[in-house]
DOPA-830647 format. One line per 8 residues: their letters; for each residue x negated, y, z of C-alpha. Coordinates in Angstrom, 1 decimal, m for minus. Example, Ala and Ser with C-alpha at 12.3 -4.5 7.8 and 13.67 -1.06 7.14 Angstrom:
// DOPA-830647
as = m12.3,m4.5,7.8  m13.7,m1.1,7.1
This chain:
// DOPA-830647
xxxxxxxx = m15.0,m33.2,m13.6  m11.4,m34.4,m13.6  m8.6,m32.4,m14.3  m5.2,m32.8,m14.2  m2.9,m30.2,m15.7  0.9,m29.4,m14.9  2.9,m27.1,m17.1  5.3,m24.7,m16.1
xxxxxxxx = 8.0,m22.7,m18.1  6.9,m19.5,m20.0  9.0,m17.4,m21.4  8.3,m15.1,m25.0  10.1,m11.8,m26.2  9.3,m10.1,m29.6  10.2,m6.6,m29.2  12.0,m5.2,m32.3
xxxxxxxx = 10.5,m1.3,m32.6  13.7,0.3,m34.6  17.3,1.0,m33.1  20.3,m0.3,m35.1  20.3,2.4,m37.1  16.8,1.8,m38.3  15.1,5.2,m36.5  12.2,4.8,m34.7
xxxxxxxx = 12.8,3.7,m31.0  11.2,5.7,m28.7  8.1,4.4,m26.5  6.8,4.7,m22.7  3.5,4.0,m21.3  2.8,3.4,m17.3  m0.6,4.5,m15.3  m0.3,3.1,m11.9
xxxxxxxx = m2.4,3.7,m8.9  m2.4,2.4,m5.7  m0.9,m0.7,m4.0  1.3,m3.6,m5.0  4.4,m1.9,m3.9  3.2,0.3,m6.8  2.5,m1.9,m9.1  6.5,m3.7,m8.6
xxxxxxxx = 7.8,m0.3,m9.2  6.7,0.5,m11.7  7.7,m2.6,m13.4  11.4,m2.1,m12.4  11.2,1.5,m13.3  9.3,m0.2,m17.5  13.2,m2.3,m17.3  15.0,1.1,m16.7
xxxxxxxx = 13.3,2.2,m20.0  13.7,m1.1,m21.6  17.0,m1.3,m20.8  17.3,2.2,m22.4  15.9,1.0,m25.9  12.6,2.1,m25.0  9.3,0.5,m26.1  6.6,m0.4,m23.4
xxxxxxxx = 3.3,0.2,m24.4  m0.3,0.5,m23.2  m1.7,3.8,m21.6  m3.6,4.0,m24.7  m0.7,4.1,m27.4  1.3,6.5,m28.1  4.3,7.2,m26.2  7.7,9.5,m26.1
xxxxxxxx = 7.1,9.4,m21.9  4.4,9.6,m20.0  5.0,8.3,m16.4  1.9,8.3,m13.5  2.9,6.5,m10.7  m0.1,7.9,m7.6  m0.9,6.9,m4.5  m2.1,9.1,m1.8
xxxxxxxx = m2.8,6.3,1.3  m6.8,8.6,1.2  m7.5,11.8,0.3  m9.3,9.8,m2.4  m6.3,8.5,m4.0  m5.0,12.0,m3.6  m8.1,12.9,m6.3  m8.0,10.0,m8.2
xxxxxxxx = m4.3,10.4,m8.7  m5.1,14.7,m9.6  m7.5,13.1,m12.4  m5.6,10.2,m13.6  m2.6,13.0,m14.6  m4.8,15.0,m15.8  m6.4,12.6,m18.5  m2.8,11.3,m19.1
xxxxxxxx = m1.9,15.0,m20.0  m5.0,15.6,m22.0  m4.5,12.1,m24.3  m1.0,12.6,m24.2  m0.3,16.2,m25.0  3.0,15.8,m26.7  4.4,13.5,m24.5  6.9,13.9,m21.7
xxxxxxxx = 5.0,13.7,m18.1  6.5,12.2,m14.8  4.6,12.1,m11.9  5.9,9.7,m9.0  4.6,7.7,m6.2  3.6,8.9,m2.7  1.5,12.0,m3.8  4.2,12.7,m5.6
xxxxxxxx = 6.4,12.8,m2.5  4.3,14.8,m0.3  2.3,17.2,m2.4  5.3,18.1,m5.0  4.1,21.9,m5.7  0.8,21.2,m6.1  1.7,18.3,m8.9  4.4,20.5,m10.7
xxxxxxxx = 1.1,23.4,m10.5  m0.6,21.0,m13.3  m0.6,22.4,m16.7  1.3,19.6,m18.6  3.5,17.6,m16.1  7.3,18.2,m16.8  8.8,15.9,m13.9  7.9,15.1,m10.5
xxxxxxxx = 9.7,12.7,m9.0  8.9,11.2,m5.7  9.8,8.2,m4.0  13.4,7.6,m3.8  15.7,8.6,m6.8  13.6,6.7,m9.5  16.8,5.0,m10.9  17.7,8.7,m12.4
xxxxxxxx = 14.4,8.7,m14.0  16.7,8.7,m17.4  18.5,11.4,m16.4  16.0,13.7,m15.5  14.1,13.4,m18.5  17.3,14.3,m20.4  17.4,17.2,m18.6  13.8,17.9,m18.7
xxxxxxxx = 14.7,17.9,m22.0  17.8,20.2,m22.7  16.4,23.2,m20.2  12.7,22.9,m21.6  10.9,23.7,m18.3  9.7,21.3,m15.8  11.5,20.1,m13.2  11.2,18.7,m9.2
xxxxxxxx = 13.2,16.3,m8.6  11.5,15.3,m5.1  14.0,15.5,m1.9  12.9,15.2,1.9  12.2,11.4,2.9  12.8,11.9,6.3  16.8,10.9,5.8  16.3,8.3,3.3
xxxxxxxx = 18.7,5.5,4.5  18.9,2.4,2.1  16.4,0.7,0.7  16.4,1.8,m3.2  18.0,m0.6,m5.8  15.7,m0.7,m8.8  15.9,m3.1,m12.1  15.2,m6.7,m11.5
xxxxxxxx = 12.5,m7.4,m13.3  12.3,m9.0,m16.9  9.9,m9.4,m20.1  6.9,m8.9,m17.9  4.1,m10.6,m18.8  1.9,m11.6,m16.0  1.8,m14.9,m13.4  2.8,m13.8,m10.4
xxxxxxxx = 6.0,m11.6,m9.9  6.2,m8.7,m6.9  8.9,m9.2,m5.3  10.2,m5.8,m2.9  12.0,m6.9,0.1  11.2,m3.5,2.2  10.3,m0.1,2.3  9.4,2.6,4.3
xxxxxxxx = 7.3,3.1,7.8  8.3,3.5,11.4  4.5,3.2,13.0  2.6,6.5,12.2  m0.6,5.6,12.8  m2.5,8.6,13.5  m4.5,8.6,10.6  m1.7,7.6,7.8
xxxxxxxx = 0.6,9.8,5.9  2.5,7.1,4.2  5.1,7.5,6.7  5.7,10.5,5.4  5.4,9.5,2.0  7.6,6.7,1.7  10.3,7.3,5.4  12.0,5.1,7.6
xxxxxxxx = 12.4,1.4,7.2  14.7,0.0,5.3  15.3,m3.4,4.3  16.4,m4.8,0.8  19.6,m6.8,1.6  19.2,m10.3,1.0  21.5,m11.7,m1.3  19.8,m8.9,m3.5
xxxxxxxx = 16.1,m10.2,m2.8  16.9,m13.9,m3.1  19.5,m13.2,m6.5  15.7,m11.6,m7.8  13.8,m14.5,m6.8  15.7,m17.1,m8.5  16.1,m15.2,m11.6  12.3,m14.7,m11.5
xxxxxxxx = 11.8,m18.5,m10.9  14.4,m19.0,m13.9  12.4,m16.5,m15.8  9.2,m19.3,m15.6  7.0,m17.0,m12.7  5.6,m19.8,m10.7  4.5,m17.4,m7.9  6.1,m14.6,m6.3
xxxxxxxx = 4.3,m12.4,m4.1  6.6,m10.3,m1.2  5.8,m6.5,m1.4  6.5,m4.2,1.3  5.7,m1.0,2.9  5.9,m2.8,6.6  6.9,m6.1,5.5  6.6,m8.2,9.1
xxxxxxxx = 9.8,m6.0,10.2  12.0,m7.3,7.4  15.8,m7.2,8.5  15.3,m4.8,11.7  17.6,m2.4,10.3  19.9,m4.6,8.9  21.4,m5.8,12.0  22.7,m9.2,10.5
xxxxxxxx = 20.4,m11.5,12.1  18.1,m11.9,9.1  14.2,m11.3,9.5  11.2,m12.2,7.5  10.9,m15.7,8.7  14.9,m16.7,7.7  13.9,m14.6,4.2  10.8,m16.8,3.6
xxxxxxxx = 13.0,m20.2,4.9  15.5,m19.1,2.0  13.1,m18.0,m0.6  11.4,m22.0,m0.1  14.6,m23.6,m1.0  14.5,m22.2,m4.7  14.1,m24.9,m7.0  11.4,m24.4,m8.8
xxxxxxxx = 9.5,m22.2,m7.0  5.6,m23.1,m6.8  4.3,m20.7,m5.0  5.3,m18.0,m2.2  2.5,m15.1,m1.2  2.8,m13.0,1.5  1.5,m9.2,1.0  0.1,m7.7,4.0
xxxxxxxx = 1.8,m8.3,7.5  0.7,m6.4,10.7  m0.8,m8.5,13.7  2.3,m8.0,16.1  4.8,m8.7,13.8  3.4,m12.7,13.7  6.3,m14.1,15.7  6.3,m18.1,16.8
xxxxxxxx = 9.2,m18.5,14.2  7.4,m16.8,11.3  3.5,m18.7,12.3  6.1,m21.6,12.1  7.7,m21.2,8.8  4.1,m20.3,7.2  2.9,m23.5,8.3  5.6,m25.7,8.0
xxxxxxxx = 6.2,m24.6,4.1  3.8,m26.4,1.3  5.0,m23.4,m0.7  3.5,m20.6,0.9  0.4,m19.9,0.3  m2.0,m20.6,3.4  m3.5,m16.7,2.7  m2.4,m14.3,5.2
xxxxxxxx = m3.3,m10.4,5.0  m3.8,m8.9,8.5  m4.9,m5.2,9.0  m7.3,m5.1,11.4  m8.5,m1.4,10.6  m11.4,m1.4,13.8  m13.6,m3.9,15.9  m13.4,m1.0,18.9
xxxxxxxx = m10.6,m1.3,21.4  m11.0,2.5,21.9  m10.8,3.3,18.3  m7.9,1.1,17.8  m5.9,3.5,20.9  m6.7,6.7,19.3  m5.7,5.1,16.0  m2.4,4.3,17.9
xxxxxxxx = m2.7,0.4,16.6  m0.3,m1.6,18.9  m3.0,m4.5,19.8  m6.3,m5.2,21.4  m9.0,m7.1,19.6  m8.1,m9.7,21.9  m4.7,m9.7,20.5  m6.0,m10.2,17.3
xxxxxxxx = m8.5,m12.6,18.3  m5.5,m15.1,19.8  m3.5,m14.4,17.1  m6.3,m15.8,14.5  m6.3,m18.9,16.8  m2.7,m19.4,17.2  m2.9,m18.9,12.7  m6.0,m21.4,12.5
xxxxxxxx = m4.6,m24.0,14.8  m1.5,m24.3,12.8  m3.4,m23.9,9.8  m6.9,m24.7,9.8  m8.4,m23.6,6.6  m5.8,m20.8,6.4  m7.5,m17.6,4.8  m7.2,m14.2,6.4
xxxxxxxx = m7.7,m11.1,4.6  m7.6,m7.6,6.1  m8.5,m4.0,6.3  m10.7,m1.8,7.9  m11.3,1.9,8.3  m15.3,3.0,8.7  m15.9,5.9,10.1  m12.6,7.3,12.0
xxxxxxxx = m13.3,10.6,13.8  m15.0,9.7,17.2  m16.1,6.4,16.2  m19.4,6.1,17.4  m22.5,3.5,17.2  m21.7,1.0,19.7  m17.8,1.0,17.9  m19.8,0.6,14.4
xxxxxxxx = m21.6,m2.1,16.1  m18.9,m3.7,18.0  m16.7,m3.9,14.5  m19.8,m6.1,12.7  m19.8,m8.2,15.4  m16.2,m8.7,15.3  m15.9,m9.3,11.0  m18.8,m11.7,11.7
xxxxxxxx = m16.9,m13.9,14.5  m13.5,m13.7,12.5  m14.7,m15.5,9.6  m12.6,m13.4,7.1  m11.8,m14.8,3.6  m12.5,m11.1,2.6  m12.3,m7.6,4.1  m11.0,m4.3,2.3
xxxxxxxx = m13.7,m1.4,3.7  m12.3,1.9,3.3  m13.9,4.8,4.6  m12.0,7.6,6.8  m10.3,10.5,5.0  m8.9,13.3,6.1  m5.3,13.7,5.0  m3.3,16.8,5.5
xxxxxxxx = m0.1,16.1,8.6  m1.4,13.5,10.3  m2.8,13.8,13.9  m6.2,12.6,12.9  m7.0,15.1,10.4  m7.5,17.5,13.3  m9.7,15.9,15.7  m11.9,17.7,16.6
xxxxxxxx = m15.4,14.7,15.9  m15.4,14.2,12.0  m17.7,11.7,11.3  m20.2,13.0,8.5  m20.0,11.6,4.7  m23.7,10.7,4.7  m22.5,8.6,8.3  m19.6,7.1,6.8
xxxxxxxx = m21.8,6.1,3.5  m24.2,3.8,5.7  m22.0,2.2,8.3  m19.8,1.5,5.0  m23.0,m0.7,2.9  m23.4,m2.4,7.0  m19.6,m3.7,7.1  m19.8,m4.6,2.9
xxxxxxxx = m22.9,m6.6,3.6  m21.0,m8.3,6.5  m18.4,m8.7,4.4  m19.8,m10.1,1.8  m21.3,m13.2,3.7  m17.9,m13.8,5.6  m16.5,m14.1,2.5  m18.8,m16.0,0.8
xxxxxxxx = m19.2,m18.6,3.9  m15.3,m19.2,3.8  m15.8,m20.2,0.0  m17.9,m22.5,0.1  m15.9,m24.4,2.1  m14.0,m25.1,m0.5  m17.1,m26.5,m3.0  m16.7,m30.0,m3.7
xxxxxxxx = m12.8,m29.8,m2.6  m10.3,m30.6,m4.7  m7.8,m27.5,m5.6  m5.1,m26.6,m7.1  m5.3,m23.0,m9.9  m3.1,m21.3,m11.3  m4.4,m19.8,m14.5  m3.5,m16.4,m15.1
xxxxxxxx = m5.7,m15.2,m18.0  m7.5,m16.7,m21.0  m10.4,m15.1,m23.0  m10.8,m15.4,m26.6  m13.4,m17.8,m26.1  m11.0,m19.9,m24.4  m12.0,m19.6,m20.9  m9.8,m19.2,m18.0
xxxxxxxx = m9.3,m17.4,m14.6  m7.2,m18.5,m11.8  m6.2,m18.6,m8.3  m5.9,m21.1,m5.8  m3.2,m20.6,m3.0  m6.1,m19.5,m0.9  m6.3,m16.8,m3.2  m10.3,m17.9,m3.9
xxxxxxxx = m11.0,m16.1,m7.7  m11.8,m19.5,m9.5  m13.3,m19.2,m13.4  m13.0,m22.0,m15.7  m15.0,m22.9,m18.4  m13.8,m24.1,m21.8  m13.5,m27.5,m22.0  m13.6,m29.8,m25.2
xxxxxxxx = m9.9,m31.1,m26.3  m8.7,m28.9,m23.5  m6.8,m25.3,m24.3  m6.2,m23.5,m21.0  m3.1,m21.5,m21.2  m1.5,m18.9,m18.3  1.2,m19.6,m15.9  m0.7,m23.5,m15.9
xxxxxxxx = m1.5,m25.9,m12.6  m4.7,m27.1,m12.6  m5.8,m29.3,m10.1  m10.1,m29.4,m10.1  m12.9,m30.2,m8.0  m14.4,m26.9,m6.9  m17.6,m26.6,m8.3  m20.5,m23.3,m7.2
xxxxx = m20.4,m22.4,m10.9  m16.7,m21.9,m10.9  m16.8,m19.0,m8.2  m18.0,m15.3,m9.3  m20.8,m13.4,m7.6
């Protein structure tokens, strides 16, 4: 096969592990749950610490602080984040414990009621982390630090983002909810919309660029309505327009975007820019029309289904990506049945399949015609299977294509695993002469044994 290889700028920091004074610097690890909004926080909240003369380390070391950053989008991620303190507590036992992120925010009593956790801290604030670990730490008792997110009116300033050590950078333009979907409490968890101003986003994106990130993914909460609150005349489209211009800048992924906020001028910009990725992420969450009312979803499936065409006529191998909820109360074989039908005419480069769960607040949690787990469990395996063969048939379209990777890990035994702009997992294999190394352009003839099953 023939390869050609471009090389991007990658940066290297030795941390030194002792203060001026020669003590011991102090050392905190991060457990994060959840979505990539997640994930870019706690990466700003590890450059607090830095900042602070702290030591990042792994989960598994051992560290001064202990900070769990938890999602609660399903009662699942409710659980998982319950457990995931819990084991944090129970390998960490002298450590310092904060416990932020959505569940966090809206379950703060039944957080602080865990044996071990000295600080909960939801989802605003997080730049006083510092601060209320000192005082964690002078009154010896555990503190909440949460406050109602119902008034929240800016869009929270965090560290920019430096010595981190992957490809792509998040980049958080937005945060915060004004939809309420009837079965989704991260309205509640994470307020009104707010936008980051832009001078601040794009200041982040070129210093990111600078730092030698060849990608950047944008990271929001309700990302399509960038700039509604800002009253300026910016949106998501002028953002994007901007963020193209940086020199430098490889590559430009959008996170997820719902189906009505696809304006002309945004379809435009996507498809007008060599830069951002053709990969779009558009919740469906049902195939029923009826479901889709009673979930209070703003569009018909023939909205959606015009809006893929408008995408794919602009863009014709353009990959779309979404979600979808099995199992919402009342949903009933013919919608089970009319949702297959619909991932199977979509031709989806890959669908996330969550099934319903309750959560606590939300309208949905009280209908009255719960679907039953064993229900749920089957007409999830269904949509995976259809899934799976969507997925696998917008592949191999690509076999026998020339593409462009990104490498973003290396094994010891020297091979490599990438992304192309399609966002199609790609696994090379070492090559004689040839050392692959991350944050590298590889351009390669697709090939079936390439692609993971």
């Amino acid at each position: 096969m023939a390869i050609e290889i471009g090389q991007v700028k990658t940066t290297a920091v030795e941390f030194e592990s002792r203060t001026p004074n020669n003590e011991p610097r102090s050392a905190v690890c991060f457990l994060t749950l959840g979505c990539k909004v997640n994930q870019a926080e706690s990466e700003a909240l590890a450059q607090l610490f830095r900042e602070a003369d702290y030591d990042v380390v792994s989960a598994s070391e051992e560290a001064d602080v202990v900070v769990v950053n938890t999602c609660t989008v399903t009662n699942t991620g409710g659980s998982k984040s319950r457990q995931a303190i819990r084991r944090m507590i129970k390998v960490h036992p002298e450590s310092i414990v904060v416990v932020t992120g959505c569940y966090a925010q809206t379950a703060p009593g039944d957080v602080l009621d865990i044996e071990g956790v000295d600080l909960v801290l939801g989802t605003q604030d997080r730049g006083k982390i510092l601060e209320w670990i000192e005082r964690v730490k002078q009154e010896r008792r555990p503190q909440n630090a949460v406050r109602g997110i119902e008034d929240a009116g800016e869009f929270e300033e965090l560290p920019q983002l430096n010595e981190e050590n992957r490809t792509r950078a998040f980049l958080k333009i937005q945060e915060g909810c004004n939809q309420f979907c009837t079965y989704c409490i991260i309205p509640y968890a994470r307020g009104p919309l707010r936008s980051r101003q832009p001078d601040k986003a794009l200041a982040e994106a070129r210093r990111l660029v600078e730092e030698g990130y060849p990608e950047i993914v944008l990271t929001g909460i309700h990302t399509g309505f960038y700039g509604q609150d800002l009253n300026s005349g910016w949106n998501l489209a002028r953002l994007i327009r901007e963020l193209v211009e940086i020199p430098g800048l490889r590559r430009l992924r959008l996170s997820s975007i719902e189906p009505m906020e696809y304006t002309p001028e945004l379809i435009d910009c996507i498809a007008s820019s060599a830069i951002v990725c053709p990969h779009v992420h558009m919740p469906l969450q049902s195939g029923s029309d009826r479901v889709l009312v009673r979930m209070h979803r703003p569009y018909t499936l023939q909205d959606y289904r015009e809006l893929l065409l408008r995408l794919r006529q602009r863009i014709p191998e353009l990959a779309v990506t979404t979600d979808i909820i099995v199992g919402f109360p009342g949903e009933t074989e013919e919608d089970h049945a009319s949702t297959l039908n619909f991932v199977r005419e979509c031709g989806f480069a890959g669908v996330h399949v969550f099934p319903y769960s309750k959560r606590q607040g939300t309208p949905a949690a009280d209908y009255p015609d719960q679907i039953l787990k064993k229900v749920k469990d089957q007409r999830v395996k269904e949509l995976m299977a259809a899934a799976r063969e969507s997925q696998e048939a917008f592949m191999r379209r690509f076999i026998g294509k020339r593409v462009e990777v990104l490498v973003e890990r290396v094994d010891p035994e020297g091979n490599a695993v990438g992304h192309t702009p399609h966002y199609i997992e790609v696994h090379l294999p070492r090559q004689q002469n040839k050392l692959w190394f991350s944050r590298q352009f590889v351009q390669v003839v697709l090939e079936e044994d390439y692609i993971p099953r």
